[in-house]
C-alpha positions in Angstrom: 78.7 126.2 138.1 76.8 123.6 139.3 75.3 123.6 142.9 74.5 121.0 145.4 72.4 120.7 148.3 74.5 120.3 152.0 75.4 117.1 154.1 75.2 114.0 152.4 73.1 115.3 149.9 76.4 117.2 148.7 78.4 114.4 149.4 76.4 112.0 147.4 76.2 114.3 144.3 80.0 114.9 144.2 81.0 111.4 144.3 78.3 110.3 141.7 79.5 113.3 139.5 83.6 111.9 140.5 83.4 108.2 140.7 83.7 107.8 137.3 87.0 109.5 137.2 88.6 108.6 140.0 88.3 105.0 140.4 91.7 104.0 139.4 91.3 101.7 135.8 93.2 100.1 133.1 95.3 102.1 131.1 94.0 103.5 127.6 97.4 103.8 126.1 98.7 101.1 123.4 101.8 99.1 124.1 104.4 101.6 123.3 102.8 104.2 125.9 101.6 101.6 128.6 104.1 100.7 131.0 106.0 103.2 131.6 106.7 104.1 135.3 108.1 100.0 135.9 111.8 101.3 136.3 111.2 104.1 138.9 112.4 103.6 142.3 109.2 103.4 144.8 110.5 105.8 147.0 108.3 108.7 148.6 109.1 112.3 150.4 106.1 113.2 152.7 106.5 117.1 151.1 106.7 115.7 147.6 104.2 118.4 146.1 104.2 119.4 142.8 104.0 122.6 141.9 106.4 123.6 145.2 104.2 125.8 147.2 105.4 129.4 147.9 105.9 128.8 151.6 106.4 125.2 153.4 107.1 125.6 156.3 107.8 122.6 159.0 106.4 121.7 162.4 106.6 119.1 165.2 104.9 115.8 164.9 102.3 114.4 162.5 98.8 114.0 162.2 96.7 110.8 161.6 94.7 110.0 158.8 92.5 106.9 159.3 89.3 105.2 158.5 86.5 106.6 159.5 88.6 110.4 160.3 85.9 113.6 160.0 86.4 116.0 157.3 84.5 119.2 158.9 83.0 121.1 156.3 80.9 124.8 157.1 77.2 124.9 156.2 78.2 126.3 152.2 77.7 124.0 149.6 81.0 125.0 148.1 82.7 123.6 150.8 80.4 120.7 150.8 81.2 119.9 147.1 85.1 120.2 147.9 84.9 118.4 150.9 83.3 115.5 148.5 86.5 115.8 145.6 88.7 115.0 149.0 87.0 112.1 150.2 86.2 110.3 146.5 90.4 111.5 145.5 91.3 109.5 148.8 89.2 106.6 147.9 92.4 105.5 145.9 93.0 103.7 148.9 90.5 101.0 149.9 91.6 101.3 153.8 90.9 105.0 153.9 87.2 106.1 154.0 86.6 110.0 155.4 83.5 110.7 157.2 82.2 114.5 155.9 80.4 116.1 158.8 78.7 119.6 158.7 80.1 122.0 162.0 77.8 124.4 163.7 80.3 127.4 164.7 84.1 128.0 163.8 85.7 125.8 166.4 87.2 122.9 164.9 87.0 119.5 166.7 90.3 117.1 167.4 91.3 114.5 164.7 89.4 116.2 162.4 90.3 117.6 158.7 88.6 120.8 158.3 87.8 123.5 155.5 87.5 126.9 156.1 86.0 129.4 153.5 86.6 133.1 155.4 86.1 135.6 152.8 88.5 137.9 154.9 91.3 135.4 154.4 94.0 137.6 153.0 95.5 135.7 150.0 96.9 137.7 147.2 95.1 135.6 144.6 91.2 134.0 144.8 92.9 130.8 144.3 95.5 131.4 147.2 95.4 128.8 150.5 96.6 127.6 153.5 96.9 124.5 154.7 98.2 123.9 159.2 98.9 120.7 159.6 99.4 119.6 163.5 98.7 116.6 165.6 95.5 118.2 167.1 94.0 118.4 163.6 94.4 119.6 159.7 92.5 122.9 158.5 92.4 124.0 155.2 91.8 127.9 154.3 91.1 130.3 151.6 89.2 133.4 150.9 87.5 131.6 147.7 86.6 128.7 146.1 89.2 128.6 144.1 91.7 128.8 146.7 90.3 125.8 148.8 89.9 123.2 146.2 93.8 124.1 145.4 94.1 123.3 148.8 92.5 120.1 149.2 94.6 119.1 146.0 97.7 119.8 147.9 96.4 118.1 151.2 95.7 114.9 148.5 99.3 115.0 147.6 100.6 114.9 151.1 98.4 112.4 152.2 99.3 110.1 148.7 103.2 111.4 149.4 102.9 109.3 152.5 103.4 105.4 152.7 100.0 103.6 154.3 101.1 102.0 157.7 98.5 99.7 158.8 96.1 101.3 157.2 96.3 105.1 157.9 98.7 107.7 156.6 101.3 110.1 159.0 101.0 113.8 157.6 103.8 115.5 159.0 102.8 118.9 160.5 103.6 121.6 158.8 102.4 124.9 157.1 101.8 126.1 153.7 100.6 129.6 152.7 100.3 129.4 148.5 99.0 131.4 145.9 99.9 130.8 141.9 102.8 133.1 139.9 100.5 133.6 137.1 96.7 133.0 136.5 97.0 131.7 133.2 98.7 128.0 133.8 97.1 126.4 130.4 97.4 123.3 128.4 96.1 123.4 124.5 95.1 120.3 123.1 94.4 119.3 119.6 90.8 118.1 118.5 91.0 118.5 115.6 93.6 116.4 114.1 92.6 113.2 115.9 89.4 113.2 117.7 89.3 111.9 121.6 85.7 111.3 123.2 84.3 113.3 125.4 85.0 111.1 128.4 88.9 111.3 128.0 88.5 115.0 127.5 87.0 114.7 131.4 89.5 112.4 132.6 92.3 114.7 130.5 90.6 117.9 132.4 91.0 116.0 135.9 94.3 115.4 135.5 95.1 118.8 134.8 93.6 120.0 137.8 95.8 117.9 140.3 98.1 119.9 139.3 96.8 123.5 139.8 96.4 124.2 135.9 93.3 126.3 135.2 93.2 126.9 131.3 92.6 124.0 128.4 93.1 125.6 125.2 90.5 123.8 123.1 91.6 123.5 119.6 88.2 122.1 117.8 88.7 123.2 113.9 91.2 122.8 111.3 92.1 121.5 107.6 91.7 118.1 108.7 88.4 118.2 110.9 85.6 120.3 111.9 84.8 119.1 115.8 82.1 121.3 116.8 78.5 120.6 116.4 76.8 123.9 115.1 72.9 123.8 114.9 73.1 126.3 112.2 75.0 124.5 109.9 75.2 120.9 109.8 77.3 120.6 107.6 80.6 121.7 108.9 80.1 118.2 111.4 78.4 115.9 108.5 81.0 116.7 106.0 83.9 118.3 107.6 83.8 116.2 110.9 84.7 113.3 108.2 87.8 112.0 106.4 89.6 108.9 104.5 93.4 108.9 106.2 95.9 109.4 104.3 98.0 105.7 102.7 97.5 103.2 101.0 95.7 100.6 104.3 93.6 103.1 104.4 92.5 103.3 101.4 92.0 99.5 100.5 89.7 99.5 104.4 86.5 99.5 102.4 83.2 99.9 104.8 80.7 97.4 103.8 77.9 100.2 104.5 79.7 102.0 101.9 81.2 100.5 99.6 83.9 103.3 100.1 86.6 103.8 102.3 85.9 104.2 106.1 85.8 107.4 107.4 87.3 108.4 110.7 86.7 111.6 112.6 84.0 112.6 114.6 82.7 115.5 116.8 81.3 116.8 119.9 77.7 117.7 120.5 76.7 120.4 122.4 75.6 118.5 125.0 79.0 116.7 125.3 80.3 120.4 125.6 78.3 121.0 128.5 79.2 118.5 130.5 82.9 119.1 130.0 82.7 122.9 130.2 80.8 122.2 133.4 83.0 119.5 134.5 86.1 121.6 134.4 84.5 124.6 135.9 83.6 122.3 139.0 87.5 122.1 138.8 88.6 125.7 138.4 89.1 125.0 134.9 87.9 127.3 132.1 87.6 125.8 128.6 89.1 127.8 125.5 87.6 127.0 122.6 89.8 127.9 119.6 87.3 128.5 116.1 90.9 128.5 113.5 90.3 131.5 110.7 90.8 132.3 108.4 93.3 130.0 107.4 93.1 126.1 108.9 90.0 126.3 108.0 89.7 123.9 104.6 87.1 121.2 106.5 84.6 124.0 106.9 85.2 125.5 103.4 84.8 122.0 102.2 81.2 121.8 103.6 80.4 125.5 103.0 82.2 126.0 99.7 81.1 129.6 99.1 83.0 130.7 102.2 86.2 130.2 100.2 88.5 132.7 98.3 89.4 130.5 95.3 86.4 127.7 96.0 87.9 126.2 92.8 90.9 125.0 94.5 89.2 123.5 97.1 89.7 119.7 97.4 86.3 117.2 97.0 87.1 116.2 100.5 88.2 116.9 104.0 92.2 116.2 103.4 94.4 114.0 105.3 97.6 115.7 104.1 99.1 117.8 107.5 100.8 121.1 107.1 100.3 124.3 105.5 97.3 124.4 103.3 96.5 127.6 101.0 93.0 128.4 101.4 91.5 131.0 103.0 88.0 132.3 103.8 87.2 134.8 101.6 86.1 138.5 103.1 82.2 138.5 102.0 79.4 140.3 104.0 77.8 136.7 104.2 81.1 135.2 105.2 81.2 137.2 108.1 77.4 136.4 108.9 78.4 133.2 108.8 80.9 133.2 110.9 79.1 135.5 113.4 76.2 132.7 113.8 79.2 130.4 114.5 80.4 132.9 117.6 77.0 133.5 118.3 76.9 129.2 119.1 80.5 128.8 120.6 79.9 131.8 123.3 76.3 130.6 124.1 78.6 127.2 125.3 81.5 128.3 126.8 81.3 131.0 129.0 84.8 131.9 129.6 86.5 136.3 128.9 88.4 135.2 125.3 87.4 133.3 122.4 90.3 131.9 120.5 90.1 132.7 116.5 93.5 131.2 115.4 94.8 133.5 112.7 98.1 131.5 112.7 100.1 130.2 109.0 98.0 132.7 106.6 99.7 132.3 103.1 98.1 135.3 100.7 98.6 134.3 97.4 94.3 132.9 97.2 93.3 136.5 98.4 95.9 138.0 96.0 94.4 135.9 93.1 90.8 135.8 93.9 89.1 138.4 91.7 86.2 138.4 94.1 88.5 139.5 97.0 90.3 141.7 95.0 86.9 143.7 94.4 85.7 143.5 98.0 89.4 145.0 98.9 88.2 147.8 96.2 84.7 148.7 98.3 86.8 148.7 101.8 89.9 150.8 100.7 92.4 148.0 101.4 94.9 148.5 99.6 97.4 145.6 99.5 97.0 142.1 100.6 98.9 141.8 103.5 96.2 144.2 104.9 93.3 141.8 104.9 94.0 139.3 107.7 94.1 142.4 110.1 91.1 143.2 108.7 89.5 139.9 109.3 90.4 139.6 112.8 89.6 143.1 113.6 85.8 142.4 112.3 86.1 139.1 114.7 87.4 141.0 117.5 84.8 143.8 117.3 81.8 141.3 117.2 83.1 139.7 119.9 83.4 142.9 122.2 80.2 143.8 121.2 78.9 140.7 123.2 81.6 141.2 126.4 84.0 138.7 125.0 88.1 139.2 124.0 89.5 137.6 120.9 92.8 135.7 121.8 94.4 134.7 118.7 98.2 133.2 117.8 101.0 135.6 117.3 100.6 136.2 113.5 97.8 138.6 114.7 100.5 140.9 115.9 101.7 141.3 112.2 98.3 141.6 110.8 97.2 144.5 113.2 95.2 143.9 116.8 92.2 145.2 117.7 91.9 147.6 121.0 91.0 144.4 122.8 93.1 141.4 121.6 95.7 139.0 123.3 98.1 137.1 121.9 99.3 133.2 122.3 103.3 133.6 121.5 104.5 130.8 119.6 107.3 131.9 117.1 109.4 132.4 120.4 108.8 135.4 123.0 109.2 137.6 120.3 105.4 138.1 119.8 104.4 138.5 123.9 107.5 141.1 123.7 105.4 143.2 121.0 102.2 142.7 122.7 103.2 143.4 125.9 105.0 146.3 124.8 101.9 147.7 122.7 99.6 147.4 126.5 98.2 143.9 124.9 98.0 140.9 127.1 99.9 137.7 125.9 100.4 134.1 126.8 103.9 132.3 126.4 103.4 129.1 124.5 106.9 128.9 122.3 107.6 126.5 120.0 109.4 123.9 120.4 110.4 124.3 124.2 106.3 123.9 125.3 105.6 121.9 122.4 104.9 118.5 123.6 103.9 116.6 120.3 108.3 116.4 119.9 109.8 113.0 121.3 110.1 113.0 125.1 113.4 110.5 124.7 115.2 109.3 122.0 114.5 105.5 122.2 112.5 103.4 119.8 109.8 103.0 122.4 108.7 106.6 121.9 105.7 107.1 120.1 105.6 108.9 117.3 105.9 112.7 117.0 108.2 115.3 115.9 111.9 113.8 115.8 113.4 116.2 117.7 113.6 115.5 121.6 112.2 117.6 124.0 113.1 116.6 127.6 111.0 117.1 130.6 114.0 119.0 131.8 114.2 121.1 128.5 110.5 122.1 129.5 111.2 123.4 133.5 114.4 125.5 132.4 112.2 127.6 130.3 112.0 131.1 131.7 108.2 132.6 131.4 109.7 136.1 132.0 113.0 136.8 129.9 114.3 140.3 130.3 111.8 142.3 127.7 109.2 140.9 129.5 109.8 141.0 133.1 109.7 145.0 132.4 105.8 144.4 131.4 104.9 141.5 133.2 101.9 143.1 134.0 100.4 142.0 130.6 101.9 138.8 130.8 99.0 135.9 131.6 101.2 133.2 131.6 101.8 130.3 130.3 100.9 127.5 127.9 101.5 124.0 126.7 100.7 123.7 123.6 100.1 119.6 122.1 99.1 119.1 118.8 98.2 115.7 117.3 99.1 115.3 114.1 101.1 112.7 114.7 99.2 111.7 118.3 96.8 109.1 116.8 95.6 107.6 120.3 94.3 108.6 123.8 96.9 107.0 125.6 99.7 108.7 123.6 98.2 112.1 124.2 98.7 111.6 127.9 102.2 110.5 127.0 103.0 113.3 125.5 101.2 114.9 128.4 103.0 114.0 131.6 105.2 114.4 133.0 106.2 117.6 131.3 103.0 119.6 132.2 103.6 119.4 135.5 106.8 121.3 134.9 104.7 123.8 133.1 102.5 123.6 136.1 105.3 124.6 138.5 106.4 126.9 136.1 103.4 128.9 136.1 102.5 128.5 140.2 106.0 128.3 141.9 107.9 131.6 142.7 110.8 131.8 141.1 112.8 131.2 143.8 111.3 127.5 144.4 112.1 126.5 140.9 114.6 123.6 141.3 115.4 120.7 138.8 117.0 118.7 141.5 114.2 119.0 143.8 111.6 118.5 141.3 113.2 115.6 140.6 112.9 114.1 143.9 109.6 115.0 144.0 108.4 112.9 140.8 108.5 109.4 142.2 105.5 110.3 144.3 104.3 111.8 141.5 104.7 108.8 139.0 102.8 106.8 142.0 99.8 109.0 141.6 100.0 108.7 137.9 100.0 105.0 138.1 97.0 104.9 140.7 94.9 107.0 138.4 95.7 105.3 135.5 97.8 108.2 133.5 99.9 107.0 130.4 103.5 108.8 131.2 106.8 108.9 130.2 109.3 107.9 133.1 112.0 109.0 130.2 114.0 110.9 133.1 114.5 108.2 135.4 115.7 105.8 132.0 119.4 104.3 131.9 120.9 105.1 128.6 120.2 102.7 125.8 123.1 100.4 124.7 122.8 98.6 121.4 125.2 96.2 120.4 127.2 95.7 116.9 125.1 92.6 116.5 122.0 93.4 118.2 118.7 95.3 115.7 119.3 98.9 115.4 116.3 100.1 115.0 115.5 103.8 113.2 116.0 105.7 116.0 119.4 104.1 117.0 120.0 105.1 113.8 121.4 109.3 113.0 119.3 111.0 109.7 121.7 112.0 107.5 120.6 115.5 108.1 117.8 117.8 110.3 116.0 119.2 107.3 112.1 117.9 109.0 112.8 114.8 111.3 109.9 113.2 111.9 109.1 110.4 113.9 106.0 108.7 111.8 103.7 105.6 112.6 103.0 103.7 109.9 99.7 103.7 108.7 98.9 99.6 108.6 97.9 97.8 110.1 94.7 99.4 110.5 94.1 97.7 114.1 96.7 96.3 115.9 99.9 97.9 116.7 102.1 99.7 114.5 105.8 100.3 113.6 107.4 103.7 114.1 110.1 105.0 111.9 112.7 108.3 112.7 112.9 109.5 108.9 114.2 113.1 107.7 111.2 113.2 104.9 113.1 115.8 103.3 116.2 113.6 102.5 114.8 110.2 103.3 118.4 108.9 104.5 119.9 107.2 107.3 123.5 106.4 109.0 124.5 103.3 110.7 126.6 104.5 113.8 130.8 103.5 112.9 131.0 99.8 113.7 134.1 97.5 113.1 133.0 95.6 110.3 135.8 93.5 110.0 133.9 90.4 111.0 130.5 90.9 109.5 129.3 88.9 106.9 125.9 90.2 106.1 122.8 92.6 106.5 119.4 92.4 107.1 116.9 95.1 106.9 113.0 95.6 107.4 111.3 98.4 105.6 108.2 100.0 105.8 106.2 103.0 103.5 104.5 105.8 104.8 102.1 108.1 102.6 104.2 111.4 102.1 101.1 113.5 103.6 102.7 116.8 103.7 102.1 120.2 102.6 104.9 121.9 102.7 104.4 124.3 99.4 107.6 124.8 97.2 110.2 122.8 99.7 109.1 119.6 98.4 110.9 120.4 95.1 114.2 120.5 97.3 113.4 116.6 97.9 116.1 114.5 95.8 115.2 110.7 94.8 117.7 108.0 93.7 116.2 106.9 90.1 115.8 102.9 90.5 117.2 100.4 88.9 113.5 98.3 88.9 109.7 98.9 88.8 109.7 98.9 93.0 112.7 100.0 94.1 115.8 99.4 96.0 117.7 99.7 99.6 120.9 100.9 98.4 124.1 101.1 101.3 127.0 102.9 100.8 130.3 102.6 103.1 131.3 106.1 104.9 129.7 108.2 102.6 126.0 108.6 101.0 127.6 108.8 97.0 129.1 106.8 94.8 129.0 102.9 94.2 126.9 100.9 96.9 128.1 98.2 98.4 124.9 96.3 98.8 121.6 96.4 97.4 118.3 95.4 98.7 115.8 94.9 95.8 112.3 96.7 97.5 109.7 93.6 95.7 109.2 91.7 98.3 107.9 95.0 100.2 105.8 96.4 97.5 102.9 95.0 98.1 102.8 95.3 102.1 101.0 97.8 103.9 103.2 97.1 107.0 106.5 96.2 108.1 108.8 93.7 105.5 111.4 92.1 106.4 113.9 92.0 103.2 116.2 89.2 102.1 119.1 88.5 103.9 122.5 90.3 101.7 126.3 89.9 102.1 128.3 92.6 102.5 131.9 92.9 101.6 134.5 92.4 104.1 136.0 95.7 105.3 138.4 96.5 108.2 137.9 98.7 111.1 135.4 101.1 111.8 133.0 102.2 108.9 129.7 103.6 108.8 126.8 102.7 106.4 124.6 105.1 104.9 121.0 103.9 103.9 119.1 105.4 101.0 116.0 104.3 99.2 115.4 104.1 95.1 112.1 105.4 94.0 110.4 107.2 91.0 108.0 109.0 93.3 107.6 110.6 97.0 104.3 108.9 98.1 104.6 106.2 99.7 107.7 107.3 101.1 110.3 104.2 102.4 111.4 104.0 105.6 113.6 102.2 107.4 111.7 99.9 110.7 115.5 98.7 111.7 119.0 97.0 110.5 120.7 94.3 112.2 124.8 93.0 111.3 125.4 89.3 111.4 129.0 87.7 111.5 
């Protein structure tokens, strides 16, 4: 961790190393992720603190917080340094300027804010606190570190909780004694499908500790991109840090360096990697790099051919297509080497107990048909091919408790066999942790879908893409961390985790989107006691919140505090007004023009590619309108796309073909596709009549084609009398 010098020396250093973050800015998110928050109620509740301590405890009167009011720090540059985060959080407000002063003894001086490191404080966690809030003065306590930043990010919240007057803030007294549920409160983000630069990472890791979470799951490698800069071998970030998207806009976006189509990716130096490592340790965060093997791995197999089980099957390229891909590494003495000089890197930069190896979505059938793993599982005595994950991430795990590290892998690991040392990320269910737990392994709870946050917050068109089902914020604080198999062996339960992959998360403001406000109900999840886990309070609590969010320029959903969207017969029903005909794979995809500029989003099953106009009286309508877009069909997802069925057309491009109550027979419209062929984006089709029919009827929409990529989709239908 980084160390300062005391007085303003500390101060100075802290806010240089802060200011950047801090200073409230423009938003980074594109139109459909900017703005939210405009229809919350300003409203504010002096305890709104989120997550809800373990004990609150109220007093008489309040204490002042003005211009020019001393924060008393002891002569230790740790409480120098956190004195500092105080002072440049509260800059927020322009009227509010805290002078740090450095105390001689262990009296604390009226009017004053002070911090008290006492390594005798008797918290049951280092990152317990105590905050006593009177009118004589604030004082801030905890036995470590850890424990008093937490506390100056409560004392923040307060003090933002509470409506300037005149320029100073009213802190009502009060006393909190806190300490977290679990120690693993994490949030994983994805890398590796859509790079973000290293300073959003920073901003992304401040955020996260405002709200007392300490672990960001790194997730740097995968099919699609290889993040990571290893000085050993270049070539996993000059060849797999690289890739043409997948469609048709991207395709014809030739670079004039080139002569080819751009690239997009990119990847993070090991510089960059210290600073963020060191930047979120200064915040009580530890960084978990996740290294994905030996399957997700196709971008460094692409660079390193030789790695690979069947290295014929390997693709030319890093791919674009998301999903489940087949290749594996294969099992090699030099494979191993390899991938040793890799750990051998990632430990020398991130200093943290585990190292996270993947292991996840293994499919066999390359090591069952490789003849050159076939003899290696000869010379080892394996005999059958289920057997040779476990022992891949057994030779992982050993290496890496050879050099003091623990391999943390996903919950497929359990199937395959752990090593002595190993802990498991849960994410087919509980049912994984269970098994861990039960076999004296440690686990962390990240189940899919209730802490997946790449799924649809709300259900309205302004969503950005993600998965098509909807995953509320409160869908995400009823989930119980401790269900009755584990609360038996909660002792190897670490806690918690988020988990937010980005396929489908092109952009930096949609990743805090997707973010908040549902990781703070993971964060109170995995701080608050049971007992002080309460929707209705929580909800009273977020307007306060949603103000912080605003003043520190975080993209968010205000999705809970949304009136219900009404749509009327006449009025554009757009895709996600619209119901799927079915739930096979609802996905809610961005379409992939234009390439800059802002882009349509379409609610499409892609396994039946069909959609249903909510009953209408149709009585009085006279015709339809519809605008279409195409999307590439990017998905690997092995035999299941033979279960795809396709309407044969009646021409060369295709046709928009509605049916009346039902998805078979005879259509009572058609919409030829020509106009649309040709257009990377959104077209809007020629105006049809439809038949006059009485009552209440609904419409089904499916598309005419020959082939699955581009896939049609519909942008949105509108009814005219």
């Amino acid at each position: 961790m980084e160390r300062v010098g005391l007085k303003s020396i500390a101060v100075g250093a802290a806010t240089v190393l802060l200011l950047c973050v801090w200073k409230p800015g423009p938003a980074a998110a594109d139109q459909r992720a900017s703005a939210a928050g405009s229809r919350v109620e300003q409203r504010f509740n002096p305890i709104a603190v989120i997550p809800a301590p373990v004990h609150l405890e109220p007093g008489g009167g309040a204490f002042t917080v003005r211009s020019g009011t001393r924060i008393s720090i002891p002569q230790d540059p740790e409480g120098a340094r956190i004195a500092a985060y105080l002072v440049d959080l509260l800059r927020m407000d322009p009227a509010i300027t805290l002078k740090v002063v450095e105390r001689g003894g262990a009296r604390v001086p009226d009017g004053a804010i002070a911090f008290r490191l006492d390594p005798a404080f008797p918290g049951a966690s280092p990152e317990s606190y105590q905050i006593v809030v009177s009118p004589q003065r604030v004082v801030v306590s905890a036995g470590d570190r850890r424990g008093l930043f937490y506390g100056a990010v409560t004392l923040w919240q307060l003090c933002s909780a509470s409506a300037p007057i005149q320029g100073s803030l009213r802190l009502p007294a009060l006393r909190i004694v806190d300490a977290p549920r679990f120690r693993w409160r994490g949030l994983m983000l994805d890398s590796a499908r859509h790079f973000q630069s290293p300073a959003f990472i920073m901003r992304y890791i401040d955020w996260m500790a405002l709200h007392k979470l300490n672990v960001l799951g790194w997730h740097l490698t995968d099919d699609q991109g290889w993040r990571l800069e290893i000085k050993k071998y270049p070539r996993l970030t000059s060849v797999g840090a690289w890739r043409v998207p997948a469609g048709r806009a991207a395709a014809r976006d030739i670079d004039p360096a080139t002569g080819r189509a751009r690239l997009y990716g990119g990847f993070y130096t090991r510089d960059d990697v210290r600073r963020i490592v060191a930047h979120a340790a200064a915040r009580n965060i530890t960084v978990l790099p996740e290294i994905d093997l030996p399957a997700h791995a196709t971008a460094a197999l692409v660079a390193y051919p030789s790695l690979a089980a069947r290295p014929q099957d390997l693709p030319q390229e890093v791919p674009a297509d998301w999903g489940i891909y087949y290749h594996l590494c294969n099992i090699d003495e030099t494979t191993f080497r390899f991938f040793e000089d890799i750990l051998d890197e990632v430990m020398a930069l991130f200093p943290g107990e585990f190292l996270h190896v993947g292991g996840d979505e293994v499919v066999t059938e390359q090591w069952k048909d490789s003849e050159r793993v076939q003899a290696r599982m000869r010379e080892l005595g394996i005999g059958e091919v289920g057997a040779v994950q476990g022992y891949f991430e057994r030779r992982l795990g050993e290496y890496l408790q050879s050099h003091g590290r623990r391999l943390i892998g996903w919950d497929e690991i359990v199937d395959a066999g752990l090593g002595p040392k190993a802990a498991v990320v849960s994410w087919r269910g509980v049912q994984g942790a269970i098994i861990a737990a039960q076999a004296g392994h440690d686990a962390v709870l990240a189940p899919d879908p209730l802490l997946y946050l790449d799924h649809r917050q709300g259900a309205t068109p302004s969503e950005p893409p993600g998965r098509g089902a909807v995953l509320s914020l409160q869908d995400v604080y009823r989930f119980d961390p401790l269900p009755g198999a584990l609360a038996t062996n909660q002792q190897h339960v670490l806690g918690l985790q988020a988990n937010l992959w980005t396929e489908h998360v092109r952009t930096e403001g949609r990743v805090a989107y997707m973010t908040w406000p549902r990781a703070a109900a993971v964060a109170e999840l995995g701080w608050s006691p049971v007992e002080r886990l309460d929707w209705a309070d929580f909800v009273q609590r977020l307007p306060a919140e949603f103000d912080r969010y605003r003043a520190l320029g975080i993209d968010y959903s205000d999705e809970v505090f949304a009136p219900a969207r009404l749509v009327g017969p006449y009025a554009r029903h757009m895709s996600q007004d619209l119901k799927t005909c079915t739930d096979k794979l609802v996905l809610s995809l961005e379409d992939d023009a234009p390439i800059e500029g802002e882009r349509a989003v379409f609610l499409i099953d892609i396994m039946n590619p069909c959609w249903i106009f909510p009953a209408a009286d149709l009585s009085h309508v006279s015709t339809l309108t519809v605008a279409v877009g195409q999307v590439p069909f990017n998905f690997q997802i092995g035999k299941d796309i033979e279960a795809i069925k396709l309407n044969p057309p009646r021409t060369l491009q295709g046709e928009l073909e509605v049916r009346l109550d039902a998805c078979e027979g005879e259509p009572i419209a058609v919409l030829p596709l020509a106009p649309a062929a040709d257009n990377d984006a959104v077209t809007v089709l020629p105006t049809v009549p439809l038949p006059s029919s009485r009552g209440a009827h609904e419409l089904c929409f499916r598309f005419t084609q020959r082939t699955l990529d581009p896939m049609w989709a519909i942008d949105w239908v509108q009814l005219a009398p």
